[in-house]
C-alpha positions in Angstrom: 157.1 40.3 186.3 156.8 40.8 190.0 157.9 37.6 190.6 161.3 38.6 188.6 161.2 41.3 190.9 160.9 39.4 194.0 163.9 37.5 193.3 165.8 39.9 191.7 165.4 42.0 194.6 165.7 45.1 192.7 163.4 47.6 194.7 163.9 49.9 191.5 162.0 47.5 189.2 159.4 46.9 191.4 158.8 50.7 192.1 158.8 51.3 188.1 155.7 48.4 188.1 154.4 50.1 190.7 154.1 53.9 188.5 153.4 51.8 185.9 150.4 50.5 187.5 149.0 53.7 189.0 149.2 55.6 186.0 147.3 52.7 184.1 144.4 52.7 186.6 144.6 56.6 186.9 144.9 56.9 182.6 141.1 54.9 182.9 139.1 57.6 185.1 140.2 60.3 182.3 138.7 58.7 179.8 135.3 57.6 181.1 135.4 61.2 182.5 136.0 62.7 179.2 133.4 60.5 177.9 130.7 61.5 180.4 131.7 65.2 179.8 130.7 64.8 175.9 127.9 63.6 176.8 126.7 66.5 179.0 127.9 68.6 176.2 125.5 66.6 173.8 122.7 67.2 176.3 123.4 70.8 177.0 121.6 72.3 174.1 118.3 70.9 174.9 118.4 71.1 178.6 119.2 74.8 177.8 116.3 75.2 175.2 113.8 73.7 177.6 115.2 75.7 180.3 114.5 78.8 178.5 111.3 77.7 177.3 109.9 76.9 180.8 111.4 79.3 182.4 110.3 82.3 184.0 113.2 84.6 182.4 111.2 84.2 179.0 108.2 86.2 180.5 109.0 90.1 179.1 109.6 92.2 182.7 107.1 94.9 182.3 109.1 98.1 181.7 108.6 101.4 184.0 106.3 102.4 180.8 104.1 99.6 180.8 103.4 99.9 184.5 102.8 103.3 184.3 100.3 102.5 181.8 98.6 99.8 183.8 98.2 102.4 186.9 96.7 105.0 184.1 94.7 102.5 182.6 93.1 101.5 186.2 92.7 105.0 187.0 90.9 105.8 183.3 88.6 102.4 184.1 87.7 103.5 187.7 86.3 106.8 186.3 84.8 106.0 183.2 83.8 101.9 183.2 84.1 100.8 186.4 79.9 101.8 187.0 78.9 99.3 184.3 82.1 97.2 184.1 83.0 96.5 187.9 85.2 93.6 187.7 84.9 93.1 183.9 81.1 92.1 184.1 78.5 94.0 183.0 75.8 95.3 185.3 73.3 96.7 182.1 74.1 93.9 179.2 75.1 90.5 181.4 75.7 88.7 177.7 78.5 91.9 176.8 81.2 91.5 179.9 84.7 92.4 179.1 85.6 88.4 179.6 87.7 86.8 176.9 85.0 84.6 176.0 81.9 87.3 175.9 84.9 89.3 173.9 85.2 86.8 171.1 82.0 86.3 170.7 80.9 90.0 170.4 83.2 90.4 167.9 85.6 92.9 170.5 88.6 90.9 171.0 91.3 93.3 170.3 92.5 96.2 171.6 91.6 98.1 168.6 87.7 97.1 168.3 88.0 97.9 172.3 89.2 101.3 171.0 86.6 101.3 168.3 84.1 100.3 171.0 85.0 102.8 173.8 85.2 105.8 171.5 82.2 105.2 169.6 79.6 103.2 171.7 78.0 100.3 170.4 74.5 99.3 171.4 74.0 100.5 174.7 77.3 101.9 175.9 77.9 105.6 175.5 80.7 106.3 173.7 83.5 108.4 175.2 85.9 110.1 172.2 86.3 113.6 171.4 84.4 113.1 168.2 81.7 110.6 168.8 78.8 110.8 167.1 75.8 111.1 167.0 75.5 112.7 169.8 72.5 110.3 171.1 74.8 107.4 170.7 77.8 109.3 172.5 78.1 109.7 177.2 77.0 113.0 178.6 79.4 113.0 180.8 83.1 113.6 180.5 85.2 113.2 177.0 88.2 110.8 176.9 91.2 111.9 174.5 92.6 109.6 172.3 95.6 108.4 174.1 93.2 108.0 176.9 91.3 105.3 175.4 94.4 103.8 173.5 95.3 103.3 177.4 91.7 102.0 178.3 91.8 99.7 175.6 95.2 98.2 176.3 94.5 97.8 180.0 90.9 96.3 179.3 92.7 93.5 176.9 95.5 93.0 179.4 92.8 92.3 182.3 90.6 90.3 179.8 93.6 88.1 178.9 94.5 87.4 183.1 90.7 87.0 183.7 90.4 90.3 185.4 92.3 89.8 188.8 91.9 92.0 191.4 92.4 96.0 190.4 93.1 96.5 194.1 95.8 93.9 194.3 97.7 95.2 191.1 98.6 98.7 192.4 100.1 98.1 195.8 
């Protein structure tokens, strides 16, 4: 057709070929664009999912509540456990720390047999609720209240659970 064109000599004919041709080659960069973009849409849902999963955004923030709980619950362990418990060992019973692992197997894994534990005594640790008795079994020194040892018991699991970094380093 070109060569018609040629010897026509129509310039309008060849510039029709020539719109023609562009919008052919133009017509095929849509296409394997459109096919490239469904299949970026195919992949999207599991690129998201794994995203998510793997991703730090999934970690729950710790609310003002929480923290102010962790600060508590450091101050409550400083005053009441720290003398036996420094660093979640233990200085009187080596084989009862407040590691996972010594946790579990003492039967004290969650926070409420911590609770249990704390306000009660077991063995040789005093206990420290309002109503622990017998009174042999129970500290001398200072009562905790309730909500104090729910505290206790919360922070103790959460420091169990991250291997008991550094008190120290969490409240600056």
């Amino acid at each position: 057709m070109k060569i018609a064109s040629l010897i026509s000599g129509s310039t309008d004919y060849t510039r029709l070929l020539s719109i023609k041709d562009n919008v052919t080659r133009e017509e095929k960069p849509i296409l394997t664009r459109a096919k490239e973009v469904m299949f970026f849409k195919s992949l999207a849902p599991p690129l998201v999912a794994a995203l998510l999963v793997l991703s730090p955004i999934c970690a729950t923030p710790l609310s003002s509540a929480q923290s102010v709980d962790i600060q508590r619950g450091t101050t409550l362990f400083r005053q009441a456990c720290i003398g036996c418990h420094d660093a979640g060992g233990n200085i009187i019973q080596p084989g009862s720390t407040l590691f996972t692992k010594d946790l579990q197997r003492n039967g004290v894994d969650t926070e409420e047999a911590i609770y249990r534990v704390t306000y009660y005594g077991k063995g040789r640790m005093p206990g420290f609720g309002k109503e622990c008795m017998p009174r042999g079994q129970c500290t001398f020194g200072a009562r905790l209240e309730d909500e104090e040892i729910k505290i206790l018991a919360e922070f103790v699991k959460l420091q169990a659970d991250q291997g008991w970094p550094s008190i120290d380093t969490q409240e600056k």
